[in-house]
C-alpha positions in Angstrom: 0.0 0.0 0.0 1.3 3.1 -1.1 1.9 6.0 2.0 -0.8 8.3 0.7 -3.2 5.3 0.9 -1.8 4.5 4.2 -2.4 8.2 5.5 -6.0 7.9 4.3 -6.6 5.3 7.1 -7.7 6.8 10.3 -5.3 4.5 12.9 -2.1 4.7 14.4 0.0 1.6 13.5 2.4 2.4 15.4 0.5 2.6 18.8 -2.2 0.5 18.0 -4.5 3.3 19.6 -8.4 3.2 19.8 -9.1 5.2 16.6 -12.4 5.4 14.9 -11.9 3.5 11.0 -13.4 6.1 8.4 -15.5 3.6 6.8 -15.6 5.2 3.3 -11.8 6.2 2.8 -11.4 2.7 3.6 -14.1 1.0 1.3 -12.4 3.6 -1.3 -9.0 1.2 -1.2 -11.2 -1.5 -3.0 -11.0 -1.2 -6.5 -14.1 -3.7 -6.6 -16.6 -0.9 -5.3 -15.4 1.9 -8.0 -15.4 -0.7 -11.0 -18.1 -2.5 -11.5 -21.8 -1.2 -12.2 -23.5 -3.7 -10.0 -21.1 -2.7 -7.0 -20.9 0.7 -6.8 -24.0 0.9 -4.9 -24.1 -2.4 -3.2 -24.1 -2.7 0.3 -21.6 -6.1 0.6 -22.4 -7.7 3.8 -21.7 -11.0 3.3 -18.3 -10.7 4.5 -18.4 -14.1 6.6 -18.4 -16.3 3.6 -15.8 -13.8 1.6 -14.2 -10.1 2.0 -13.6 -8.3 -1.0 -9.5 -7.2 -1.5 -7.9 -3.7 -1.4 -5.6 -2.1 -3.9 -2.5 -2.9 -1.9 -3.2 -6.8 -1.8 -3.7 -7.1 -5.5 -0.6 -4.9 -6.0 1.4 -7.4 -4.2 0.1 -10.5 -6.2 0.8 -8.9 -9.5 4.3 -7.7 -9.0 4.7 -11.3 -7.8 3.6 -12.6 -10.9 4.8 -9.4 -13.2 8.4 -9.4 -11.1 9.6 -12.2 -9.4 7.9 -15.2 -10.6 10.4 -18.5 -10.7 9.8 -21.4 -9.2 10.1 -21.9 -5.4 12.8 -23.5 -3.5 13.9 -25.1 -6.7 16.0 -23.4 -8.7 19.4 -22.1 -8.4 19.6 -19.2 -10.9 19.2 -15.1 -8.7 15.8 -14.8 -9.9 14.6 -18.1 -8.2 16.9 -17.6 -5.6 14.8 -14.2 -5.2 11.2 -16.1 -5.3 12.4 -18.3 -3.1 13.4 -15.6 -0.8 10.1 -13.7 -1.2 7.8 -17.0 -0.7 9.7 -17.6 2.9 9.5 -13.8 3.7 5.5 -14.5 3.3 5.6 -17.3 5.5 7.6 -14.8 8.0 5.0 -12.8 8.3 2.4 -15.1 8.9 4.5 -16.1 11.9 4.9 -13.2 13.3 1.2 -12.2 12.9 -0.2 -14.9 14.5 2.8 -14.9 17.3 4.6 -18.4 16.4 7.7 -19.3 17.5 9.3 -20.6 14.7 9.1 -20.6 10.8 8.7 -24.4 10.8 5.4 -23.9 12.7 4.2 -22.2 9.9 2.2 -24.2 6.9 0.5 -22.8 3.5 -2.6 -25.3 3.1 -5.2 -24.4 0.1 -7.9 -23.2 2.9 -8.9 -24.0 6.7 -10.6 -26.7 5.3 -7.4 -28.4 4.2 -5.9 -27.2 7.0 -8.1 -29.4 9.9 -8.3 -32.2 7.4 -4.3 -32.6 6.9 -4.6 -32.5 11.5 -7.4 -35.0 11.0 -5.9 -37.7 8.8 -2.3 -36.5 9.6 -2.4 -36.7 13.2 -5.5 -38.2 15.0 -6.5 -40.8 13.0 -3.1 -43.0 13.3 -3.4 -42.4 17.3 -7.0 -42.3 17.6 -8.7 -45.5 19.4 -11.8 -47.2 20.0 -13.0 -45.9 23.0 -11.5 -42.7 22.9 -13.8 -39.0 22.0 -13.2 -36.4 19.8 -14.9 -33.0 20.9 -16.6 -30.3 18.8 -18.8 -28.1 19.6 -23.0 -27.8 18.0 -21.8 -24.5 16.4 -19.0 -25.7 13.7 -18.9 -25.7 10.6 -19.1 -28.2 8.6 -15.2 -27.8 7.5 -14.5 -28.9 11.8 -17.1 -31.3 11.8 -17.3 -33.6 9.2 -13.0 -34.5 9.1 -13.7 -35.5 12.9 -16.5 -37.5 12.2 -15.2 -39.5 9.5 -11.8 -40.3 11.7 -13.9 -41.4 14.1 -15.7 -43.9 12.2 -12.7 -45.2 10.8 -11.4 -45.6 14.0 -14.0 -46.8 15.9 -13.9 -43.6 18.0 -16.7 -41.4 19.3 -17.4 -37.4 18.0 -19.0 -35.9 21.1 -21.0 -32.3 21.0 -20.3 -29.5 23.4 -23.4 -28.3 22.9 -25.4 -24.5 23.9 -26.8 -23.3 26.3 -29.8 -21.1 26.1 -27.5 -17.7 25.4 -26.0 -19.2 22.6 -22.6 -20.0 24.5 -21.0 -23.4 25.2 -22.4 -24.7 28.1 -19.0 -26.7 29.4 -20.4 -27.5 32.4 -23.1 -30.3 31.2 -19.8 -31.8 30.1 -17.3 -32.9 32.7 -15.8 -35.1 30.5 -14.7 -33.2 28.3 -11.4 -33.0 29.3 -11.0 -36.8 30.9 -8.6 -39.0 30.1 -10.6 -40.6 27.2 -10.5 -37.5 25.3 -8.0 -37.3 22.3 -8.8 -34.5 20.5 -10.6 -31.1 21.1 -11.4 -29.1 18.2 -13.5 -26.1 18.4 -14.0 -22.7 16.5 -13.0 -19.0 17.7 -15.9 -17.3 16.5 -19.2 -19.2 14.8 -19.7 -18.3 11.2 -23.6 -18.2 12.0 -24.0 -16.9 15.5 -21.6 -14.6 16.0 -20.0 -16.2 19.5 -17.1 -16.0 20.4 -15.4 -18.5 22.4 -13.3 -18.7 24.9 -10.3 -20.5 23.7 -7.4 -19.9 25.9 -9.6 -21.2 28.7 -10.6 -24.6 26.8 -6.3 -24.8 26.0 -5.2 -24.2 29.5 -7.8 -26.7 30.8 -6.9 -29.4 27.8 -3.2 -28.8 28.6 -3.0 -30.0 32.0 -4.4 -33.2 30.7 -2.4 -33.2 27.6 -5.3 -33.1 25.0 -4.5 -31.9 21.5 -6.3 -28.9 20.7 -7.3 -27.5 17.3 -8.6 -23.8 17.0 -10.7 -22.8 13.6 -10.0 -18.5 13.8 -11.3 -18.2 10.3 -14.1 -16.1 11.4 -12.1 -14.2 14.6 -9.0 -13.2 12.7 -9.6 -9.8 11.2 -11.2 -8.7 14.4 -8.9 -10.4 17.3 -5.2 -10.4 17.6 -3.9 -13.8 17.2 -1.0 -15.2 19.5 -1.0 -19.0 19.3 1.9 -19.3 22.2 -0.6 -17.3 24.3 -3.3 -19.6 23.5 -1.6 -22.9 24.2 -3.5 -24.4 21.4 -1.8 -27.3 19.3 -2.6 -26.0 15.9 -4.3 -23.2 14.5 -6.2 -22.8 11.1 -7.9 -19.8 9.0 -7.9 -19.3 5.3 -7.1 -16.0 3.5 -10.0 -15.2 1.0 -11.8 -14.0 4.7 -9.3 -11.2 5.7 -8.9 -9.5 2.5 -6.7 -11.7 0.6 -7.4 -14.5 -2.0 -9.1 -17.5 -2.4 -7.2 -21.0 -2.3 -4.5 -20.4 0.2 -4.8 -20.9 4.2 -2.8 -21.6 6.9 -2.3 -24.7 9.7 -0.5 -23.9 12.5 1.2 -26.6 14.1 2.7 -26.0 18.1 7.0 -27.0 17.8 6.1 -30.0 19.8 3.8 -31.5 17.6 5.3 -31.5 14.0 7.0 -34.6 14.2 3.7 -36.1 15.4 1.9 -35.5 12.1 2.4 -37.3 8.8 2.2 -35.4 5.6 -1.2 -36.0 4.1 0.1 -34.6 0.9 3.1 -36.4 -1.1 5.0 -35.7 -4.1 7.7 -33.1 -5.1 9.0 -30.5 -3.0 8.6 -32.5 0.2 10.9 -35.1 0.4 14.3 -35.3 0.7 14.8 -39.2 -0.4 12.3 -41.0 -2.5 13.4 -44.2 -1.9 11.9 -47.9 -3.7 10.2 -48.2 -0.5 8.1 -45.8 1.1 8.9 -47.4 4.4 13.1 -45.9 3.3 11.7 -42.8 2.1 13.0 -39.7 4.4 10.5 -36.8 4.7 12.0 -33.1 4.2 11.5 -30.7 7.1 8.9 -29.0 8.4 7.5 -26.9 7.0 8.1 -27.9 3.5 7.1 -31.7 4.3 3.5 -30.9 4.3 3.7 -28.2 1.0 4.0 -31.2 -1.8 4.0 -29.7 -5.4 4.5 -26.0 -6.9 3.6 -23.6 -3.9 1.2 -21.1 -4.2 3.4 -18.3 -5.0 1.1 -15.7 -5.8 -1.5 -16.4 -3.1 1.2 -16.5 -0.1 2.6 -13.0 -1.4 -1.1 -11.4 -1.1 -1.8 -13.1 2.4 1.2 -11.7 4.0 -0.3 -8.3 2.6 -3.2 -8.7 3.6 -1.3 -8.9 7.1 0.1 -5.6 6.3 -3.7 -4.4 5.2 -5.2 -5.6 9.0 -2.5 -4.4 11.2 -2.6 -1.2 9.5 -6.2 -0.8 11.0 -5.9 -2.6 13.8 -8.2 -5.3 14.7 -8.8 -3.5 18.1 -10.3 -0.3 15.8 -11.7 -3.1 13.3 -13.8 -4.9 16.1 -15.0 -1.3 17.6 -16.3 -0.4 14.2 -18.1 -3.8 13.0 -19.5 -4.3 17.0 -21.0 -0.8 16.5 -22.7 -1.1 12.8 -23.9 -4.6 14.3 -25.3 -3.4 17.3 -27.4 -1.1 15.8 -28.6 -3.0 13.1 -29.5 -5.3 16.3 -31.2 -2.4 17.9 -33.4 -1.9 14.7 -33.9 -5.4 14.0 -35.5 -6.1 17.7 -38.5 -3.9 16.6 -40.1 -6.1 14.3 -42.2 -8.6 15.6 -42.1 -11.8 13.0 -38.3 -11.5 13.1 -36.2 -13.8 15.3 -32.6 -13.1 16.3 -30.1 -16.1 16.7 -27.1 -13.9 17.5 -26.7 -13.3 21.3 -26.4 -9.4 21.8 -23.4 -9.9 23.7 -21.2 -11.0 20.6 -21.7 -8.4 18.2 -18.0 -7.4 18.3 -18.1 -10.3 15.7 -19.6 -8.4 12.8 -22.5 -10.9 12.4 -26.1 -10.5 13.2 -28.5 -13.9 12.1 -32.2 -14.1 12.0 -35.3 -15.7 10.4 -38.5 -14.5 10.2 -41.8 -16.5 10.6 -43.4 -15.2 7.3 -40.6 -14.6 4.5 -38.8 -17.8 3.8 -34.6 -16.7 4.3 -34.0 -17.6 0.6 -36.9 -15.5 -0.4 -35.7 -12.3 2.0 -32.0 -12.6 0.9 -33.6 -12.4 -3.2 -35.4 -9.4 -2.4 -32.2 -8.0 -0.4 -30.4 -8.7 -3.6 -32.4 -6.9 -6.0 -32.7 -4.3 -3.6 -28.9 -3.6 -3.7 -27.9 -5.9 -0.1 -25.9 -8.6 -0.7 -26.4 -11.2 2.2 -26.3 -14.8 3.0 -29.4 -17.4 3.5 -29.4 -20.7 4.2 -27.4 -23.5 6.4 -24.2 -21.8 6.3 -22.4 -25.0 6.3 -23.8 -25.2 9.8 -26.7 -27.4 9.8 -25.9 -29.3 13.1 -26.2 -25.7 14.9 -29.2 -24.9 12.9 -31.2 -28.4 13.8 -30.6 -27.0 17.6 -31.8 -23.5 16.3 -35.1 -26.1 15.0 -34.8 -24.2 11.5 -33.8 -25.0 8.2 -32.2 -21.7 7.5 -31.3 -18.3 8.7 -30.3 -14.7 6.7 -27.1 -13.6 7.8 -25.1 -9.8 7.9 -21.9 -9.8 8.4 -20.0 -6.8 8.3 -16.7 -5.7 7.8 -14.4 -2.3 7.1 -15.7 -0.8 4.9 -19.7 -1.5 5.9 -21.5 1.9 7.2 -24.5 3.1 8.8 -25.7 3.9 5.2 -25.5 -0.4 4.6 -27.5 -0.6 7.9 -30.2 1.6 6.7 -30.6 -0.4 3.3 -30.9 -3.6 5.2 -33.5 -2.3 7.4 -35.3 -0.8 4.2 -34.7 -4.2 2.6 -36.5 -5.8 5.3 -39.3 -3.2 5.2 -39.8 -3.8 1.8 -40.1 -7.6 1.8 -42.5 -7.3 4.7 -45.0 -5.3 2.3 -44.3 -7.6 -0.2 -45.0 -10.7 1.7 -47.9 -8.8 3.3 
């Protein structure tokens, strides 16, 4: 990002001090809202799923392709040398924004969803025992659900549920076993992509730490507003994927503590990840971590614009970014408690996450998020990759806002006026 694009940004990067995000000179370092017709009056607020991606981000991937581009950590010649050098400077700052300790701890995955299924296959299931539980909680999605079930059937293993209690929180207590000694695995998201809670993670890693239980953290939705520090968590590995914090699609990132890389097998073999391929798998030796679990050409381009989009979230500060989406949300909460058919799922007490969730008794959630649509709001309806949460919420579907940087109290009023609308429609 270029200084004058820097100085439009109302924070203090250096400090970190509360300041107020300007909403619009922010929104106006995404070329997406300026260039095409059907976005320059939307209000984009479905931010959970995907975040559009500033100026600076897009920069970075096409000097990486216009500049620099050689293969990684394969050739010999200055300008791979160079790529090389600029693919591990990416994976630098990744560790340092999310506090690791090491480089090594640090692995480029396609998405989270690759991420928790290379922990799944790669670490639990050649441990895991009859007998033995795996813990999620009702809210995950399906991307921290499903990779623990199916090891668990394989296995012969149980998938237990930390399930809610009537605020939409975990209720830990109806579980006393959850950290026993029969427990193998804990994996539970940061923030719910459909309600909006945020848990309580360093808690749930202190307590699985004293009994030595693995613990997986899903920060996809938590990690543009909360700043990351896995050694303060205490968790065993870590997972988000970039395309939600203003980078692009197909690149993520698993965390993995020290003490647990050489307790994973690589999920994904072939070149760039092995140091001898020997007639026998049993005599072929594994490179190190990292690059044992990177098999094939790395994502060059992708790793360059997630480290910038590191660059992009520090600038504002997630501190200043939680302030601003906690305050759009609670007002659209406000205004939302007024209508009578309309049923909120997100507890009021979370809306530092961005994300309000509803359904109403009359207008279907498909049918609300159409007319939404064609009335300029762009929203989410439906299961959200969530159904086992929304079987406790007993519905088939909700309509979700989630908000981001560059959302203002303008895309709060044309939600409300959205919902207005429908209502006469469906009157």
């Amino acid at each position: 990002m270029s200084s004058v694009a820097l100085s439009n940004i109302e924070t203090d990067k250096q400090t970190n001090a509360a300041a107020r995000i300007n909403p619009e000179r922010v929104k106006a370092l995404f070329p997406i809202f300026r260039n095409n017709e059907l976005t320059r009056n939307l209000s984009y607020l479905d931010n959970a799923a995907t975040s559009q991606k500033p100026e600076m981000v897009m920069q970075a991937m096409d000097d990486a392709m216009r500049l620099f581009h050689s293969p990684v950590n394969r050739g010999f010649y200055p300008l791979a040398e160079q790529t090389t050098t600029r693919y591990e400077q990416a994976r630098e700052r990744l560790k340092s924004f999310i506090g690791a300790a090491t480089h090594r701890s640090v692995i480029f995955t396609a998405s989270a969803t690759d991420s928790i299924n290379q922990v799944a296959q790669g670490f639990l299931l050649p441990r895991l025992k009859p007998g033995q539980n795996v813990w999620v909680t009702r809210m995950e999605h399906h991307s921290n659900y499903l990779p623990w079930q199916h090891v668990c059937e394989k296995s012969g293993a149980s998938l237990r549920i930390i399930e809610l209690n009537s605020t939409g929180e975990l209720d830990l207590d109806r579980h006393p076993d959850i950290f026993s000694d029969t427990t193998a695995m804990i994996a539970l998201t940061q923030t719910s992509n459909v309600l909006g809670t945020t848990n309580d993670v360093k808690a749930i890693c202190e307590q699985a730490k004293q009994k030595h239980i693995p613990t997986l953290i899903d920060a996809a939705q938590a990690v543009v507003s909360n700043t990351i520090n896995v050694q303060q968590l205490g968790c065993d590995f870590l997972v988000f994927s970039a395309h939600k914090m203003f980078a692009p699609t197909g690149i993520g990132i698993l965390y993995i503590a020290p003490d647990r890389l050489d307790q994973v097998q690589p999920l994904r073999l072939g070149g760039g990840m092995v140091d001898f391929c020997a007639d026998s798998i049993a005599d072929t030796t594994w490179s190190e971590a990292p690059h044992r679990f990177e098999a094939g050409s790395p994502n060059l381009v992708g790793a360059i614009g997630f480290a910038a989009a590191c660059d992009f979230v520090e600038s504002l500060g997630q501190a200043n970014i939680k302030m601003h989406i906690g305050e759009l949300a609670s007002s659209l909460y406000q205004q939302l408690s007024h209508y009578p058919n309309l049923h909120l799922v997100s507890p009021a007490k979370h809306l530092s996450s961005g994300i309000v969730s509803f359904y109403h008794d009359v207008i279907h959630a498909h049918d609300l998020a159409q007319i939404m649509g064609d009335s300029g709001v762009a929203v989410r309806a439906g299961h959200h990759c969530a159904q086992p949460l929304l079987r406790h919420l007993g519905v088939s579907s909700t309509l979700r806002i989630s908000i981001s940087v560059y959302n203002t109290n303008d895309d709060i009023s044309a939600v409300v006026n959205a919902l207005e609308h429908a209502e006469k429609v469906f009157a």
